[in-house]
Backbone as CSV, one residue per row, in Angstrom:
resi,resn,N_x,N_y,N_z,CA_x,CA_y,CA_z,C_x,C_y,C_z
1,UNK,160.921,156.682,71.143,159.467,156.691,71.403,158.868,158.005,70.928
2,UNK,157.558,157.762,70.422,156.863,159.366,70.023,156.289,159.899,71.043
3,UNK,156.659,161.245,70.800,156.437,161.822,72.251,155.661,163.139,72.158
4,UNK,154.824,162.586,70.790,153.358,163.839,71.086,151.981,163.388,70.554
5,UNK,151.843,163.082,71.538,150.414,162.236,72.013,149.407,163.448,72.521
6,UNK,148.506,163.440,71.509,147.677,164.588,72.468,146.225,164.105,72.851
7,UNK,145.828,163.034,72.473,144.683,162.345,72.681,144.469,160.747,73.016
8,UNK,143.906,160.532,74.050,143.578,158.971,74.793,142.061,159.151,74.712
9,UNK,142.003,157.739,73.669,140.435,157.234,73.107,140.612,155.923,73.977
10,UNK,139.343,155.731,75.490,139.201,154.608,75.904,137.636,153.840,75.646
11,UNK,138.128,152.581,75.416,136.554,151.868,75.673,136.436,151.826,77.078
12,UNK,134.807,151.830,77.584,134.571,151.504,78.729,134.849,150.323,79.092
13,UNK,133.797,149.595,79.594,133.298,147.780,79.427,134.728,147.418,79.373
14,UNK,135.305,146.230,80.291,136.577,145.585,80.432,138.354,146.377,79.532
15,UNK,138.009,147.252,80.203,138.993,148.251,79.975,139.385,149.535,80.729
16,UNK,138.357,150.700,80.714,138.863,151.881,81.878,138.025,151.212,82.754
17,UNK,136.691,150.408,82.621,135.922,150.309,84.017,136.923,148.334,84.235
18,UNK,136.903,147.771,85.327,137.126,147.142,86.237,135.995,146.235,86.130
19,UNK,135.927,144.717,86.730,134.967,144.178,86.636,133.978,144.481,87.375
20,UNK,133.748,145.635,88.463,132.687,145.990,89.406,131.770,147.150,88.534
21,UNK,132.505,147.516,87.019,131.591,148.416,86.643,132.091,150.179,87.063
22,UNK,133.229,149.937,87.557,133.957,151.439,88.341,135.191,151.605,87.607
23,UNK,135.476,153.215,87.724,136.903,153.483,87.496,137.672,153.598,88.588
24,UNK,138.860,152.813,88.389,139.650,152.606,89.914,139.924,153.844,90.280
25,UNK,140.469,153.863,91.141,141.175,155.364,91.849,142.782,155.711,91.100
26,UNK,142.991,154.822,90.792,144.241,154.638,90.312,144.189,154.791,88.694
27,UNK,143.394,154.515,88.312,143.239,155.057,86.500,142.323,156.515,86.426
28,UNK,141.458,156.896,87.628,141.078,157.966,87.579,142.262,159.220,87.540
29,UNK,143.059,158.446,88.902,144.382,159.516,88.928,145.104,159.947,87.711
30,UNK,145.699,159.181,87.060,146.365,159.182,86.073,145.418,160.059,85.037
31,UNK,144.177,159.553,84.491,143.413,160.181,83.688,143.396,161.599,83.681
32,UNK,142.835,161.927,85.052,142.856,163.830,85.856,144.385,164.132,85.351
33,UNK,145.218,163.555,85.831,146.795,164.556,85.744,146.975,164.472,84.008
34,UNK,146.769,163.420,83.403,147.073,163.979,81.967,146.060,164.948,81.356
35,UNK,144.866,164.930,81.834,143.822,165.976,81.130,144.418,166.958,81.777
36,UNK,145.087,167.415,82.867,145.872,168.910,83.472,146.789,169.034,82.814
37,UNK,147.831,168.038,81.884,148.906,168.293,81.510,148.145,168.566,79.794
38,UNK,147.365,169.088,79.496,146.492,169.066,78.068,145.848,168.109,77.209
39,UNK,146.489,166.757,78.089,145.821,165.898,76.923,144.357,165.430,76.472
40,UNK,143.439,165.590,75.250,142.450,164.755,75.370,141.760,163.738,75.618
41,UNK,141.108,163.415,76.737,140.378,162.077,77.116,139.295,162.173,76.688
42,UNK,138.892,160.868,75.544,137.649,160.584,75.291,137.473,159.362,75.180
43,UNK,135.874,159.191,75.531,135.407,158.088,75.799,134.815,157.093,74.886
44,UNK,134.939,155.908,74.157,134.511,155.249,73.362,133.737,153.610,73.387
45,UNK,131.975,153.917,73.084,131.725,152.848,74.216,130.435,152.499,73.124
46,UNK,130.474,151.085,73.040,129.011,150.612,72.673,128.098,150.902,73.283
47,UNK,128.304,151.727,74.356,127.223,151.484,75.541,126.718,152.907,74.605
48,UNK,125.287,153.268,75.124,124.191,154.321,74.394,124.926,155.226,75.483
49,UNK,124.047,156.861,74.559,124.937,157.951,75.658,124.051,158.002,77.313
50,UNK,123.042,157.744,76.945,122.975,158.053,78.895,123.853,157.054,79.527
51,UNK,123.997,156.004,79.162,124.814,154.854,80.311,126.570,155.325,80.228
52,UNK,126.648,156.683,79.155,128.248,156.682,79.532,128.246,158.245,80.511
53,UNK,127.759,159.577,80.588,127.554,160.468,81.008,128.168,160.882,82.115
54,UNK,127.241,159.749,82.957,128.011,160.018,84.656,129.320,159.653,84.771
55,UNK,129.960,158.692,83.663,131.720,158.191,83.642,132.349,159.576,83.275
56,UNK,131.707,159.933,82.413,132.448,161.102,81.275,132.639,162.474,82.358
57,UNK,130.905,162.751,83.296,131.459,163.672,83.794,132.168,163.558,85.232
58,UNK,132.242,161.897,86.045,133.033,162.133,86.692,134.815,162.172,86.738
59,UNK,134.789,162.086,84.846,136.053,162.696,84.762,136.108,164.066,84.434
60,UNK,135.261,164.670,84.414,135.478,166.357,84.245,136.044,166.325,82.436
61,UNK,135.247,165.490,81.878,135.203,165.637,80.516,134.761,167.072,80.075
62,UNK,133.413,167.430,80.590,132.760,168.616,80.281,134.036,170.258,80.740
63,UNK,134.214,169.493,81.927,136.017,171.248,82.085,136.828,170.856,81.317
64,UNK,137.422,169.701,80.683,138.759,170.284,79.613,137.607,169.631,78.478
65,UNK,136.780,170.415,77.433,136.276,170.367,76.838,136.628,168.820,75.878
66,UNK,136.011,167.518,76.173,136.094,166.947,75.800,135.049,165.921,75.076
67,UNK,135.110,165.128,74.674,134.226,163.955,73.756,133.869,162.877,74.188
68,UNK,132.908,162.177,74.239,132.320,160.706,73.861,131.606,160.225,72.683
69,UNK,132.680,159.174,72.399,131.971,158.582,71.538,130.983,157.737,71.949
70,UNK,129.703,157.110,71.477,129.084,156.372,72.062,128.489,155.357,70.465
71,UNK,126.966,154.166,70.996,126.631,153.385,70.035,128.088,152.979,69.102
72,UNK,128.747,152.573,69.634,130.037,152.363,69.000,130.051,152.814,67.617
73,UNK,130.140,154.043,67.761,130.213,155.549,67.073,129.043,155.773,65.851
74,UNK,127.722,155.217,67.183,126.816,155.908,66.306,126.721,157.289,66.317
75,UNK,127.082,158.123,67.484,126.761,159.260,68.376,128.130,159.765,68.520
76,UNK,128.084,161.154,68.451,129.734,162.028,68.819,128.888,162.848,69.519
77,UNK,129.237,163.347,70.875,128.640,164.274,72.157,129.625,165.110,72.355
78,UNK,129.512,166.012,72.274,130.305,167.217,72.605,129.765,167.498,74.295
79,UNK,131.322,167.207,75.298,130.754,167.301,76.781,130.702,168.659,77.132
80,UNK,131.501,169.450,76.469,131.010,170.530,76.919,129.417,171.381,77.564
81,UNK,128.324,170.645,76.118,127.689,171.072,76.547,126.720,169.866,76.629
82,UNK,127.357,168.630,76.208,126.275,167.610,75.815,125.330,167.489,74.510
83,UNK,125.932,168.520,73.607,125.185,168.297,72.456,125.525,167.697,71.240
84,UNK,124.756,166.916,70.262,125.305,166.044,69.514,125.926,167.122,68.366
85,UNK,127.062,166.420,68.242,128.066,166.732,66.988,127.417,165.978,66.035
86,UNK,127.083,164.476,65.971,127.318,163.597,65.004,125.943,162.471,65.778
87,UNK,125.866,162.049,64.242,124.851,160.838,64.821,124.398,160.732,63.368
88,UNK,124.045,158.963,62.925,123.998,158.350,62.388,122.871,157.267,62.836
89,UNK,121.936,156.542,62.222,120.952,155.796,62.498,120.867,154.456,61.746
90,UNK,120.137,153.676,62.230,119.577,152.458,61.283,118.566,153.233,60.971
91,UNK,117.836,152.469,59.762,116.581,152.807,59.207,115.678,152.439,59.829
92,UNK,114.232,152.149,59.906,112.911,151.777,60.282,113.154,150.446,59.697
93,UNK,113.328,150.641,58.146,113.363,149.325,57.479,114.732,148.342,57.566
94,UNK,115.762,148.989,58.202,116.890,147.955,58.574,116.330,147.252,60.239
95,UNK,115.936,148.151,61.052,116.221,147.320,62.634,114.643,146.544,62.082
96,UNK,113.853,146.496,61.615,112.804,145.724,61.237,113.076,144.520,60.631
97,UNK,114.073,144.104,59.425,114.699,143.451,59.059,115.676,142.940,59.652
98,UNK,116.135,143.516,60.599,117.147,142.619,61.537,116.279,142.302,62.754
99,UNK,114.940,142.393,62.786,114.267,142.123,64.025,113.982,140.609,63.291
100,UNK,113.639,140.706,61.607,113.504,139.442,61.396,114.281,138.090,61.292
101,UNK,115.451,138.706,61.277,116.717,137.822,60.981,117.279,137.329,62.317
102,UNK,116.821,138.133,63.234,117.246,137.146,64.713,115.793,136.668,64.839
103,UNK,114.529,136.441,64.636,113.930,135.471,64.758,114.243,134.244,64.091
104,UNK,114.617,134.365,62.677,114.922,133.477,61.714,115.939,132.733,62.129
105,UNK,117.041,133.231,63.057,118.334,132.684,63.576,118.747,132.058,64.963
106,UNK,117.291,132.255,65.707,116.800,132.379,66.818,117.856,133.026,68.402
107,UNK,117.601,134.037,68.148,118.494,134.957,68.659,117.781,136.227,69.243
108,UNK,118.358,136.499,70.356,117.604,138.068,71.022,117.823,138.753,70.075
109,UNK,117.043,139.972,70.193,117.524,141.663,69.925,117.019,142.682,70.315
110,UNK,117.670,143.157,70.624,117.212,144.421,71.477,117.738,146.016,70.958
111,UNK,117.108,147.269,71.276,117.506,148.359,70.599,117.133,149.391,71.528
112,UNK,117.458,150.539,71.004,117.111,151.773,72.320,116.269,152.681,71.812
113,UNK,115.650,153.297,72.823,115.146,154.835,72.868,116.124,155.748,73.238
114,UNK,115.513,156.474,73.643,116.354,157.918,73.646,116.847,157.433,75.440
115,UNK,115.733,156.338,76.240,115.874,156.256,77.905,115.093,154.907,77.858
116,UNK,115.829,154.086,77.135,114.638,152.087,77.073,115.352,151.686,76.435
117,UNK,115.323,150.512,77.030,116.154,149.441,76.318,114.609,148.977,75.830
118,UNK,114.578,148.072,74.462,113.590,147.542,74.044,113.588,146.719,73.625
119,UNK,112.965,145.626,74.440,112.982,143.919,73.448,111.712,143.201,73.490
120,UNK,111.392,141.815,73.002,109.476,141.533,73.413,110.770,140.223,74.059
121,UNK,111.833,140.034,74.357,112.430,138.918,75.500,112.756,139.449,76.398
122,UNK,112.999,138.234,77.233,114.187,138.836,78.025,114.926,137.339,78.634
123,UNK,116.616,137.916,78.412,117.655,136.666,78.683,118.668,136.854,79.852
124,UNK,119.275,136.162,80.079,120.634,136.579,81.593,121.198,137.323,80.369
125,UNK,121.302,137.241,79.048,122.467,138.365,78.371,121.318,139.594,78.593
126,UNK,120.067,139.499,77.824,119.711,141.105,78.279,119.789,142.012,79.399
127,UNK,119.519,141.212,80.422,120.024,140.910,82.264,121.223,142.170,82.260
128,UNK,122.207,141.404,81.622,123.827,142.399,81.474,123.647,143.309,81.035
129,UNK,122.919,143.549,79.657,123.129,144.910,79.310,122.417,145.886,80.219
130,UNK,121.280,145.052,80.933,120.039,146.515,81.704,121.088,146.823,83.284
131,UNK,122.064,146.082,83.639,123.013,145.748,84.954,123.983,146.835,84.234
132,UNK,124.869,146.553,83.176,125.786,147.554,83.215,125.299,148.886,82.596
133,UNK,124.153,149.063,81.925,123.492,150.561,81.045,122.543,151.519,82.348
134,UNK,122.096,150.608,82.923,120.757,150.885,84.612,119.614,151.660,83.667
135,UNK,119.785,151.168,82.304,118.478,151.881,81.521,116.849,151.393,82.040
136,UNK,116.132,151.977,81.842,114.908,151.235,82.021,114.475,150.009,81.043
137,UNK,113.795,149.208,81.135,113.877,147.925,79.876,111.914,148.006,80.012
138,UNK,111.935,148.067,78.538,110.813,148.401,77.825,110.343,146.926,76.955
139,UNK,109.763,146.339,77.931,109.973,144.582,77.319,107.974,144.949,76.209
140,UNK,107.993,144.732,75.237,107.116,144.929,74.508,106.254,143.547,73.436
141,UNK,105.399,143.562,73.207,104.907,142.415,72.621,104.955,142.915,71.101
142,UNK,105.030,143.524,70.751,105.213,143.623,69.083,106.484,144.577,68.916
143,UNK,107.513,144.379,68.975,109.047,144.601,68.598,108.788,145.901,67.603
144,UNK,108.382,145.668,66.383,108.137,146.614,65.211,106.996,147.448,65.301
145,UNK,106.122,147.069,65.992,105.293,148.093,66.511,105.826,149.445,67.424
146,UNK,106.522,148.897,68.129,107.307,149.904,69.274,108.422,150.600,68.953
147,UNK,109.152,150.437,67.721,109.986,150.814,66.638,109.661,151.500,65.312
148,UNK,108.989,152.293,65.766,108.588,153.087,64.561,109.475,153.991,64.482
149,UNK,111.027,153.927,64.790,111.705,155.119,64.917,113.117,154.758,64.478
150,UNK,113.559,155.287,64.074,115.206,155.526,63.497,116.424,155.065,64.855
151,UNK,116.513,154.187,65.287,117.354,153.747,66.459,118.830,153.926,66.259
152,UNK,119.530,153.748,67.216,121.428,154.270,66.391,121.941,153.092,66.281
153,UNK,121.375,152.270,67.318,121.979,150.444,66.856,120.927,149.416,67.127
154,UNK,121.126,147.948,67.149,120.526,146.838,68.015,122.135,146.281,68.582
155,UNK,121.510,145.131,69.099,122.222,144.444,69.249,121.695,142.767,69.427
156,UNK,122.477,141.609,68.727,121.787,140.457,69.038,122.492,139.559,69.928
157,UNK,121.238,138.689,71.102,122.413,138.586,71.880,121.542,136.564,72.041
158,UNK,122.847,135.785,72.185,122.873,134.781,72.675,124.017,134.032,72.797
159,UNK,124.072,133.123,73.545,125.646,132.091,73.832,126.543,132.537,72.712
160,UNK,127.747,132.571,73.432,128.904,132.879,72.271,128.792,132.098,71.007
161,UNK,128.797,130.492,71.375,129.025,130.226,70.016,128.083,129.930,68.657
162,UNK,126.841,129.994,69.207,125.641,130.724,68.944,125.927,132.177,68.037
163,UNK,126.453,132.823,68.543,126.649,133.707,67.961,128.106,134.026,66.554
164,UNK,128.902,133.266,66.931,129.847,133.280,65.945,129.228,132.318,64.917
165,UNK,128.376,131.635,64.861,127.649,131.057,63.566,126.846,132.117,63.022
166,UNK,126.341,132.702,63.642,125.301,134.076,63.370,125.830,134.972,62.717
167,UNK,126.919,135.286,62.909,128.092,136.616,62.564,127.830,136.461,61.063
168,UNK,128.619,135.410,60.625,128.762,135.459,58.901,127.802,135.120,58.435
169,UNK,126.797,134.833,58.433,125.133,134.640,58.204,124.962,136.554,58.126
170,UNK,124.599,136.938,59.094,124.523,138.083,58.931,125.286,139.286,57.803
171,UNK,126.612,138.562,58.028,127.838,139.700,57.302,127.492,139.623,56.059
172,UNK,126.825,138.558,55.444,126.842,137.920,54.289,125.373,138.949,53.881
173,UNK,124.374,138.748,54.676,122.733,139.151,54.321,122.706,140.338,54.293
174,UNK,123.953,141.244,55.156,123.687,142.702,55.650,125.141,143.548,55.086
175,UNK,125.742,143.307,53.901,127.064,143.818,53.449,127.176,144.794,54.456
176,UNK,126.345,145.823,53.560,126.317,147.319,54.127,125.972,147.927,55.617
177,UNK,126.211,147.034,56.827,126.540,147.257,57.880,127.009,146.637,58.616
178,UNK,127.634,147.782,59.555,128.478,147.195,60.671,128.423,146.318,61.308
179,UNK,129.096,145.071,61.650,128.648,144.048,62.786,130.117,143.927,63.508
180,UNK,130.019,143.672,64.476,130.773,143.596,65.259,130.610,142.900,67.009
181,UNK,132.075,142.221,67.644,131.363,141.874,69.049,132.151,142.549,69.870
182,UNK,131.043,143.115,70.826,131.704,143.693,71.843,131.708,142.944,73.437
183,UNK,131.066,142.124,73.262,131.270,140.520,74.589,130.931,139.649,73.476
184,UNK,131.836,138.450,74.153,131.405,137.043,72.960,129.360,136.919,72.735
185,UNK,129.064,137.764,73.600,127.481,137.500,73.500,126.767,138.398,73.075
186,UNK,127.457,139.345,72.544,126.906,141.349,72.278,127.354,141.145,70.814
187,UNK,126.270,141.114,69.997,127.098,140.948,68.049,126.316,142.363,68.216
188,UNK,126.673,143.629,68.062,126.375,144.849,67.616,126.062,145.379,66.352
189,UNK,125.110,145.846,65.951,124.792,146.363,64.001,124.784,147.350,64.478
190,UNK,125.230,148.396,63.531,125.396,149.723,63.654,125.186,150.207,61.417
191,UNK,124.820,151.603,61.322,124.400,151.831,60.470,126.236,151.424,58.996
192,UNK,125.891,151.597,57.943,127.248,151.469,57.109,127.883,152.562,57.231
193,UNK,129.435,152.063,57.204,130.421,152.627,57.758,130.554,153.347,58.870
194,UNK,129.598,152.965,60.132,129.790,153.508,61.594,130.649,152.392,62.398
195,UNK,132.178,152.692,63.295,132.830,152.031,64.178,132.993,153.151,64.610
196,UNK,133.884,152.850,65.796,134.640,153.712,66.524,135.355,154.552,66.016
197,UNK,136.458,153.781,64.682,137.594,154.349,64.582,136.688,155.217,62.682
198,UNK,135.594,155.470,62.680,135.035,155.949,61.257,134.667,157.727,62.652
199,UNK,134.180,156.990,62.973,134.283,158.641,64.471,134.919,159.303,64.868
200,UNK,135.829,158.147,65.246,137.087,159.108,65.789,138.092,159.645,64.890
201,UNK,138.078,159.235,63.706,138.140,160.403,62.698,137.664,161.730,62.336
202,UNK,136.432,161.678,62.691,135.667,162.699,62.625,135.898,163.789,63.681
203,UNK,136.207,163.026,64.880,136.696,163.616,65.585,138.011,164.367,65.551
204,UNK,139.263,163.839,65.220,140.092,164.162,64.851,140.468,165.198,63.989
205,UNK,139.079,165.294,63.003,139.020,166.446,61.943,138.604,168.065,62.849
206,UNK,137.613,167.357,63.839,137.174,168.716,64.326,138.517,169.388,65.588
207,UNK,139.068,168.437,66.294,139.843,168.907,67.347,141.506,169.116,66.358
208,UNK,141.596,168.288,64.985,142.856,169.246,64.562,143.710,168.104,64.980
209,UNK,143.667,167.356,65.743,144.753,165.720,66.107,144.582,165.231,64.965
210,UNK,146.186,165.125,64.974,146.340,163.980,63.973,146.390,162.645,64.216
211,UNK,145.670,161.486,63.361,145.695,160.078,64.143,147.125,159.835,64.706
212,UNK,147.872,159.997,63.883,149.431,159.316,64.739,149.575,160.586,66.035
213,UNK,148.952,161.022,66.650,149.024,161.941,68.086,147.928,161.409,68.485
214,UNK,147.375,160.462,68.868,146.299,159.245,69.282,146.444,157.672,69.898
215,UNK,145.902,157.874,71.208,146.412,156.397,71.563,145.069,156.254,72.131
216,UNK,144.931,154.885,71.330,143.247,154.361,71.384,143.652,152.696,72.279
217,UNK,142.969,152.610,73.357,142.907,151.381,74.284,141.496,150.648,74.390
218,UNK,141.219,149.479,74.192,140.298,148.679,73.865,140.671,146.752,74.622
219,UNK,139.873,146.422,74.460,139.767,145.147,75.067,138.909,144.249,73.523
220,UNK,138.372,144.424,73.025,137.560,143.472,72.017,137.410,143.828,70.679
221,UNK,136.626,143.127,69.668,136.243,143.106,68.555,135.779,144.800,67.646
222,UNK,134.730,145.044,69.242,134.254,146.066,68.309,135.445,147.836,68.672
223,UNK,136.510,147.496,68.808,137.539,148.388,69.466,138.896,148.172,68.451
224,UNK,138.651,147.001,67.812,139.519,147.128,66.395,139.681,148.058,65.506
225,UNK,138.655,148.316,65.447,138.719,149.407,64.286,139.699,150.886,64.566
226,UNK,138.954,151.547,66.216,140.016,152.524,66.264,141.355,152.023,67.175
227,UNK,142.128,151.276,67.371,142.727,150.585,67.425,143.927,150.331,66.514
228,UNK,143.522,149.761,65.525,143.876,150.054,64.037,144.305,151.478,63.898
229,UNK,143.294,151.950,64.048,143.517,153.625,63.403,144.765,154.526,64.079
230,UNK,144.371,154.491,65.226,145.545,155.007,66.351,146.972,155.357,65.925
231,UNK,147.375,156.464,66.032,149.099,155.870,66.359,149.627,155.134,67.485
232,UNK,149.125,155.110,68.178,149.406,153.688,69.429,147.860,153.129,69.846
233,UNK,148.023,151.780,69.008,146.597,150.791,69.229,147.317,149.851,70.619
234,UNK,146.249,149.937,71.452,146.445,149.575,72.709,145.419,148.407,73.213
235,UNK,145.913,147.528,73.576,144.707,146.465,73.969,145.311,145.987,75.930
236,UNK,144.354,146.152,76.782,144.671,145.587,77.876,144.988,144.321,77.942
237,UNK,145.420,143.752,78.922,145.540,141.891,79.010,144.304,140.890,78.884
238,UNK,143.659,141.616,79.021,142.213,140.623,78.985,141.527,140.531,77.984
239,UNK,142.312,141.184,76.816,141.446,141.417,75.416,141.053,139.648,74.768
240,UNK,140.286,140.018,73.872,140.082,138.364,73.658,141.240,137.789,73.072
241,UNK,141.395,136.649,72.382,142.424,135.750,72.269,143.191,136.139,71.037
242,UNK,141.842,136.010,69.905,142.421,136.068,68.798,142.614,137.663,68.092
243,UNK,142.778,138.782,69.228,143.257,139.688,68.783,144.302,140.372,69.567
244,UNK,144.498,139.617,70.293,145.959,140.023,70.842,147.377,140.404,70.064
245,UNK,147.546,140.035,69.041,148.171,140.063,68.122,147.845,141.753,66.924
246,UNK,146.619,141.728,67.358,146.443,143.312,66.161,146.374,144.139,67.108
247,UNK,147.492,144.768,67.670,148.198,146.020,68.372,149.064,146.357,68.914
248,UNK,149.519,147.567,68.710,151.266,147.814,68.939,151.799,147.280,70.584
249,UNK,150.811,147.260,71.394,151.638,146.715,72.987,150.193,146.715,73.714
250,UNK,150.437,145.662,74.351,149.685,145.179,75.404,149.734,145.673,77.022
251,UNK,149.298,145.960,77.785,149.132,146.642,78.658,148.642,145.639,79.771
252,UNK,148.625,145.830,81.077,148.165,145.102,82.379,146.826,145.461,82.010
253,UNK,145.596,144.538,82.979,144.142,143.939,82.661,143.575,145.184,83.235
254,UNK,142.285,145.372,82.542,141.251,146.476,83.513,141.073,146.255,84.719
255,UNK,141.532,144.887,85.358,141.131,144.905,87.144,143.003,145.351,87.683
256,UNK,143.580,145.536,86.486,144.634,145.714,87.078,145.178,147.368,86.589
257,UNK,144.725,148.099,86.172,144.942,149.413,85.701,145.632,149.736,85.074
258,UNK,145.346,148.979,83.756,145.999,149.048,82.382,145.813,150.169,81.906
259,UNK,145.199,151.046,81.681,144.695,152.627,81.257,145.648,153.361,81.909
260,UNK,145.959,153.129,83.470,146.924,154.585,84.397,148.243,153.399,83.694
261,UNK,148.661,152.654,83.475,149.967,152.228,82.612,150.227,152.838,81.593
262,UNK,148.765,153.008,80.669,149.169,153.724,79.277,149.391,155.298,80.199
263,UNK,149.076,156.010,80.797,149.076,157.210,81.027,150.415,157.759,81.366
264,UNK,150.644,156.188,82.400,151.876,156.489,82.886,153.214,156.886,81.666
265,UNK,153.334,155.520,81.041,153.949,154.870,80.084,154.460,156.218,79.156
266,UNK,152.981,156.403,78.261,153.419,157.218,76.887,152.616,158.401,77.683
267,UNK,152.430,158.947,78.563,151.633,160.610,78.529,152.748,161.116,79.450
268,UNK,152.525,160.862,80.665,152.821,161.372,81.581,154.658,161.617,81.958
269,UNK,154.873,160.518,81.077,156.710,160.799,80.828,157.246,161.695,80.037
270,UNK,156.301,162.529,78.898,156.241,162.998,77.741,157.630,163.998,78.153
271,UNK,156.967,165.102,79.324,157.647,166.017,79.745,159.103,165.900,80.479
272,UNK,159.159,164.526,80.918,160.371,164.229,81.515,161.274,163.549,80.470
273,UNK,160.999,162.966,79.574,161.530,162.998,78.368,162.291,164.324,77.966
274,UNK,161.647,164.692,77.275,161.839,165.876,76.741,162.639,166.605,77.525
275,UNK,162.511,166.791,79.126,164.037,167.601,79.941,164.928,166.959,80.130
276,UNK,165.168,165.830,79.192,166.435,164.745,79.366,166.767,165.184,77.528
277,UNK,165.912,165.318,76.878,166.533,165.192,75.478,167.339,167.321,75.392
């Protein structure tokens, strides 16, 4: 087994958080003792940066100087002090054009401010995102009117399978950006060449880790990418179906504390290893 791991990249959303939206006590534990034993914890989340903050600092991200990724890596936050490293945008003229293409497809979309969610709908999926983000929702009658600004993503949201007809419609109209799902009902655009794992490279460049000293844990679609990238791509039990198969080992479910497994597993043995070798 490799036994120098110096960085754990988690998604939030059905992975470190639990279905109540919390980090257990039991993946918190684990998390704290490997950030004491040096390792990097960072956070990697479609979710925008205010809705990840209070996770990040009630792990004391900001004392062992650590990272979130966020907009599924529209945004790199340095917790130290909270200031952006990195950030990347749609255009005026892309989320305008994708405001038209989910009318055309008949499909939500919604996008952020700096503190608003912003849509002229509202659905039980928008429902979820304003429940798990607690952003304020900025429901507006002219979409492009209220968007006069450079946003870091949208997202389009309706019934899953609704949406997997939508996907390659889109992939097809929009080469040059990201799409991706992060719930069967969350199809995410993000600017060209922004994922997780195009970040956490970036990241990697600035902290000096090398990807194979990286273990990236994810549950879905849009968590492939750094996943992939990782030297240990990690997916909990609950990941969706058809990607169970693209990553090195599977792990117990986020209601079951698949994250303090990886900690346990490959971090926290590192040292007891090593006084046996």
């Amino acid at each position: 087994m490799y036994l120098g791991y110096k960085m754990l990249v988690l998604d939030m959303d059905d992975t470190l958080l639990n279905d109540d939206h919390i980090i257990s006590e039991r993946n918190k534990e684990m998390l704290m003792k490997a950030q004491e034993e040096g390792i990097k914890v960072v956070l990697a989340s479609g979710r925008p940066t205010p809705a990840m903050l209070s996770f990040a600092r009630e792990l004391e991200l900001d004392r062992f100087g650590s990272y979130i990724i966020s907009y599924n890596g529209g945004t790199l936050i340095d917790m130290a002090d909270e200031s952006v490293v990195f950030s990347q945008s749609l255009s005026v003229n892309n989320i305008h054009t994708l405001y038209d293409f989910a009318n055309e497809n008949n499909v939500d979309i919604i996008t952020y401010s700096a503190d608003s969610i912003i849509s002229e709908s509202h659905s039980k999926y928008i429902q979820v995102e304003l429940d798990i983000t607690k952003m304020s929702f900025d429901q507006v009658t002219d979409f492009k009117g209220a968007v006069d600004f450079e946003p870091i993503k949208c997202i389009m949201l309706e019934e899953p399978s609704k949406l997997q007809e939508v996907k390659p419609i889109l992939e097809s109209k929009f080469p040059e950006l990201s799409v991706s799902f992060s719930k069967p009902f969350f199809l995410e655009v993000t600017q060209t060449g922004i994922d997780k794992a195009a970040t956490l490279s970036k990241l990697a460049e600035i902290t000096g880790i090398k990807r194979e000293e990286i273990i990236a844990v994810g549950n879905a679609g849009n968590d492939l990418s750094m996943v992939e990238y990782a030297g240990l791509g990690v997916w909990v039990d609950n990941v969706t179906e058809e990607l169970r198969h693209k990553a090195d080992v599977i792990v117990a479910s986020n209601n079951d504390d698949g994250v303090a497994e990886v900690v346990e597993k490959y971090l926290l043995k590192q040292e007891m290893s090593l006084e046996v070798l």
